[in-house]
Wavefront OBJ file of the C-alpha trace (Angstrom):
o trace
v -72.642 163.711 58.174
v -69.652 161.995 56.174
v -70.093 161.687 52.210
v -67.745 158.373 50.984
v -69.598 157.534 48.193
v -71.141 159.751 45.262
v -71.717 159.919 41.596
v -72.911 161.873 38.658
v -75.515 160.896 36.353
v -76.589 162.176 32.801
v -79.766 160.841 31.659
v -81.729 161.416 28.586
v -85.563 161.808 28.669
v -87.232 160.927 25.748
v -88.732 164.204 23.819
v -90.828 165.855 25.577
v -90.976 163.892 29.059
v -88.032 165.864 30.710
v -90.126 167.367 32.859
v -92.198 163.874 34.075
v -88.338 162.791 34.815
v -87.656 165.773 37.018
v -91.005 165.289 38.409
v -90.298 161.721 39.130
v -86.628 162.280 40.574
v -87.887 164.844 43.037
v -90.324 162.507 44.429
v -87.854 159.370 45.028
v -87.785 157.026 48.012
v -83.991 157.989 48.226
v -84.841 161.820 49.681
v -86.465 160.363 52.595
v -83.268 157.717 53.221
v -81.272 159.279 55.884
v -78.041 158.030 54.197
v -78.744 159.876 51.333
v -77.312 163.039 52.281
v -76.743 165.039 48.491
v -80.006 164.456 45.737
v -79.713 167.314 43.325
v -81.928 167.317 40.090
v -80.860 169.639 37.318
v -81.303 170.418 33.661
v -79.759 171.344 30.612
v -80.058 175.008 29.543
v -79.300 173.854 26.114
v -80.822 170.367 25.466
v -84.576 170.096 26.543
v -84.284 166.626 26.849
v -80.879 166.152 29.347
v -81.315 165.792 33.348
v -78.639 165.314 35.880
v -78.680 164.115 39.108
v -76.052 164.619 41.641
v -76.027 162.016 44.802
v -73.898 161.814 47.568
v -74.175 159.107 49.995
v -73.132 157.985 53.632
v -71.475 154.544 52.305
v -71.177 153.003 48.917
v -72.873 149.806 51.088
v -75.872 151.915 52.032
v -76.616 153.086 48.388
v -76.169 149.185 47.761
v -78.222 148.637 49.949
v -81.417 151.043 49.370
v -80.805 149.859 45.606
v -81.600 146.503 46.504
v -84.644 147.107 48.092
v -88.545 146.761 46.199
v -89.080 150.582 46.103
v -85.756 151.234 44.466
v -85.948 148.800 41.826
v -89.262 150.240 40.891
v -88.257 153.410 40.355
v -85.201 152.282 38.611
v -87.958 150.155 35.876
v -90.470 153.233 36.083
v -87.574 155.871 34.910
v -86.123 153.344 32.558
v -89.476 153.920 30.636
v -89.213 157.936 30.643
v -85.273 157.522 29.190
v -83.648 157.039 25.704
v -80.662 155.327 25.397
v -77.747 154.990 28.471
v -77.332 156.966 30.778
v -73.513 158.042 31.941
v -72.133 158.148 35.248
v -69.064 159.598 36.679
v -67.228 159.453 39.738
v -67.945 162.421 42.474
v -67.687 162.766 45.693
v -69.900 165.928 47.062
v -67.399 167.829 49.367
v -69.332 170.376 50.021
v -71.297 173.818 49.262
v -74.834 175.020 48.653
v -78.179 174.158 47.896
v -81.353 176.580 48.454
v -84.374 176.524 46.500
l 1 2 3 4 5 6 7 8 9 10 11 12 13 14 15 16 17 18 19 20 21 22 23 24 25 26 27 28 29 30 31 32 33 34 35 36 37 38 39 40 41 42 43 44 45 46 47 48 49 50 51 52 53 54 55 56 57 58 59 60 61 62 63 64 65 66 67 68 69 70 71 72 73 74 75 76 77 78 79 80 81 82 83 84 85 86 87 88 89 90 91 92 93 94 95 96 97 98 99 100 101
């Protein structure tokens, strides 16, 4: 499966809730989407509060697309709750590599 559109995200949690975001992330619509094909969920080893998320998808249309739908934008106003301040992207594009937990 082809990867053409990805990003990396940095989001705060307020104090103390880092772990309700992880919990959250991990149980997103967007891990059962079959154009999803990279969802990674990590944390900071040195601010309790920071989470990152990692997603690589089939087309930049098809993470449109799922973004637009009911479930998404839920999620997107139920995390916005768990969060302080902006969260940054950057540009990736998963390549490749290794995943086993």
């Amino acid at each position: 499966m082809s990867v053409e559109h990805g990003f990396h995200a940095t989001l705060t949690a307020q104090p103390g809730k880092r772990d309700e975001v992880i919990e959250f992330l991990l149980d997103a619509p967007s891990l059962t989407n079959d154009d999803c094909v990279v969802f990674l969920v990590g944390r900071s080893t040195t601010n309790p509060d920071v989470v990152y998320v990692t997603e690589g998808w089939t087309t930049a249309e098809a993470h449109s697309a799922f973004f637009a739908t009911e479930a998404a934008q839920a999620l997107v106003a139920k995390l916005g709750t768990l969060l302080e301040g902006e969260s940054t992207y950057s540009d990736e594009l998963p390549v490749g590599g290794k995943a086993a937990f």
